[in-house]
C-alpha positions as CSV (number, residue, x, y, z in Angstrom):
1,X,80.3,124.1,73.8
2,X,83.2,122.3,75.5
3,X,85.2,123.9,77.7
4,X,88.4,125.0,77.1
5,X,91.6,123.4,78.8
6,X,92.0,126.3,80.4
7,X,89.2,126.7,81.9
8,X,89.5,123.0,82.7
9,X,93.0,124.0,84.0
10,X,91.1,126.6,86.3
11,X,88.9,123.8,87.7
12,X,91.4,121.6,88.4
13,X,93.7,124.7,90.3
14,X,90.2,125.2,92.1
15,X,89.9,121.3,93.1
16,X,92.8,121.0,94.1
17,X,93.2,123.9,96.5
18,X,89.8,122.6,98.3
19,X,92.3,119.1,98.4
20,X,95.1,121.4,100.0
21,X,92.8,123.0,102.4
22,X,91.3,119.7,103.6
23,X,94.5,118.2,103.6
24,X,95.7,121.3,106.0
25,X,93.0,120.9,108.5
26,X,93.6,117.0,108.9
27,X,97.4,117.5,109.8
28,X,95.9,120.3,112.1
29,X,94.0,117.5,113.9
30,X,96.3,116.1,117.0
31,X,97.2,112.6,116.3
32,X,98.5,109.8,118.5
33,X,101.4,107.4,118.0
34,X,99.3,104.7,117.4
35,X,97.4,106.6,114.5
36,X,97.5,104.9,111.1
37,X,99.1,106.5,108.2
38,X,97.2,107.0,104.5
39,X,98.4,104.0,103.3
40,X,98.2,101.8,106.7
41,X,94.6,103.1,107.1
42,X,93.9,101.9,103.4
43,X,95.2,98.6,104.4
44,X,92.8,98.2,107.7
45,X,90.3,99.3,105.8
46,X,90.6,96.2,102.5
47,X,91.0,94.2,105.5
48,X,88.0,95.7,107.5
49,X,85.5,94.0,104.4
50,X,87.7,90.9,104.0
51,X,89.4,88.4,105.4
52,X,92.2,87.2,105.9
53,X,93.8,88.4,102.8
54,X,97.0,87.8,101.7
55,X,99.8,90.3,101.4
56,X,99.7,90.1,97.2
57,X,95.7,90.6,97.3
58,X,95.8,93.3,99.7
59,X,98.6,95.4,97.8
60,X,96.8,95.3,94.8
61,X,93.8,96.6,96.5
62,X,95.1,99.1,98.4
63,X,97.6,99.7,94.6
64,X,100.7,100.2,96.0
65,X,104.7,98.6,95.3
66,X,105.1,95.5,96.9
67,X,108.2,96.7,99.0
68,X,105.8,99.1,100.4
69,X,103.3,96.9,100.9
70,X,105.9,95.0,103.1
71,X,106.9,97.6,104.9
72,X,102.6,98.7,106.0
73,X,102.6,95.0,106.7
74,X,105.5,94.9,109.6
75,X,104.5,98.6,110.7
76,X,100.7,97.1,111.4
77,X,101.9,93.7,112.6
78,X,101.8,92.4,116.2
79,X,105.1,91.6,115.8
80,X,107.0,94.8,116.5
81,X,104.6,97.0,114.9
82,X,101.4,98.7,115.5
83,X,99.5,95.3,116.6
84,X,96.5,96.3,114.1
85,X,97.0,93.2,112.2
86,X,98.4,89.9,112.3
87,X,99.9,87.6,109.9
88,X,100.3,84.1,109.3
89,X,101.2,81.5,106.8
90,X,98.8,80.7,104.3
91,X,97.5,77.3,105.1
92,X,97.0,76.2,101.1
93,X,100.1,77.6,100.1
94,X,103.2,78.1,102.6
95,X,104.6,80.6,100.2
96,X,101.8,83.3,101.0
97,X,101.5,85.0,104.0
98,X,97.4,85.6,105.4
99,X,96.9,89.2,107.2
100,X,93.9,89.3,109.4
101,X,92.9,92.6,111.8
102,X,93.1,92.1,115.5
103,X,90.9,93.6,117.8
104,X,93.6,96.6,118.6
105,X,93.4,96.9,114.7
106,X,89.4,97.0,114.5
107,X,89.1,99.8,117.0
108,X,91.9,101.9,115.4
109,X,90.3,101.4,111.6
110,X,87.0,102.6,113.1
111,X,88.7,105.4,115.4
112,X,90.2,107.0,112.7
113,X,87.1,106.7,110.1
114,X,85.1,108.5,112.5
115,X,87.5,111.2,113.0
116,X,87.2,111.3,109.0
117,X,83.8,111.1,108.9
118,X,83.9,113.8,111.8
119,X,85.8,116.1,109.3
120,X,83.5,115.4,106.5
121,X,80.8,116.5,108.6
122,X,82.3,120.0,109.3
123,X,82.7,120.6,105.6
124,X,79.1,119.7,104.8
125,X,77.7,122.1,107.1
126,X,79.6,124.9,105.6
127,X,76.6,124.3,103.0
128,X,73.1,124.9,102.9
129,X,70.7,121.6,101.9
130,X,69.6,122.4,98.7
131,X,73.8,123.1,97.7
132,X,74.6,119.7,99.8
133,X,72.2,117.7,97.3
134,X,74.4,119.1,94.4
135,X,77.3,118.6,96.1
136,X,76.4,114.9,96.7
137,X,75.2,114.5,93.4
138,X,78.3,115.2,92.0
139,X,80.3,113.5,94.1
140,X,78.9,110.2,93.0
141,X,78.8,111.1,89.4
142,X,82.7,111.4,90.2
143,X,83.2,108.5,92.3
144,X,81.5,106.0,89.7
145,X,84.0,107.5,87.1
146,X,87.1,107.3,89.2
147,X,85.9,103.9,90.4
148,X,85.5,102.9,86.6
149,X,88.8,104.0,86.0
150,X,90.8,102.5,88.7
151,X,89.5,99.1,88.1
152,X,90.6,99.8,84.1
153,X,94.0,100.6,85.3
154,X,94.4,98.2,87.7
155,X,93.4,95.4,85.2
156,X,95.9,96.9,82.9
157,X,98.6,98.9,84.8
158,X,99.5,97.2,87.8
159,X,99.3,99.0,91.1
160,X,96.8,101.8,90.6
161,X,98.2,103.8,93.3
162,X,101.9,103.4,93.6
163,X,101.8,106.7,95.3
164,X,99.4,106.2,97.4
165,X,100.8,107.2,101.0
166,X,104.6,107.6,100.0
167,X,105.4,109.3,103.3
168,X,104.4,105.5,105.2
């Protein structure tokens, strides 16, 4: 028997407390100047498995507004930013502009996913092995869905995201 929506409504209140919580402890963690936000992290991290990239292909990966896009861009850019990634013209077409990471922008991306990864690791321990396996198990059934999803409403919606780091 299905369940009901509101014990579906439970589960979500449930999820999304856990989100809170984890969300709490991150902003607990100090953070430098130099840390990316959400959205800038995204960003280093489409451009840590390809590049260059252009503005447009990036902001539909990471599935935010263009304006915002444009305002991650200059806040990562050598140029009076960040200096996590630089950009140049696009040398097929002068109308696009090519975003590559520097070296500053590698070692942040990979800074800040191991502080992540860090975190993640101090959850998982709160478990036994047998209840991480479930865990785990779940967590991909999840992420395949999600991941089948996204790509269903980016095809059809636009940006996926347009929330996605609203506080960058």
């Amino acid at each position: 028997m299905p369940d009901s929506q509101a014990t579906l409504d439970l589960m979500a209140a449930e999820i999304f407390e856990l989100y809170q919580l984890i969300a709490t402890a991150r902003s607990r963690r100090p953070s430098g100047p130099d840390e990316p936000s959400e959205t800038e992290f995204l960003t280093l991290d489409v451009l840590s498995k390809e590049q260059p990239l252009t503005t447009g292909e990036v902001q539909k990966r990471v599935g935010v507004l263009p304006a915002q896009m444009s305002r991650v861009v200059r806040a990562l850019a050598k140029e009076g930013g960040k200096g996590f990634v630089e950009c140049s013209i696009n040398a097929k077409d002068r109308r696009r502009i090519d975003i590559i990471l520097t070296k500053e922008g590698r070692a942040a991306y990979e800074s800040f996913r191991a502080a992540r990864l860090g975190s993640m690791h101090q959850i998982l321990v709160i478990l036994g092995v047998e209840d991480r396996a479930h865990l785990m198990r779940i967590v991909r059934l999840l992420t395949t869905g999600l991941r089948k999803q996204l790509g269903a409403e980016s095809a059809s919606h636009g940006p996926v995201n347009s929330t996605a780091g609203a506080g960058s």
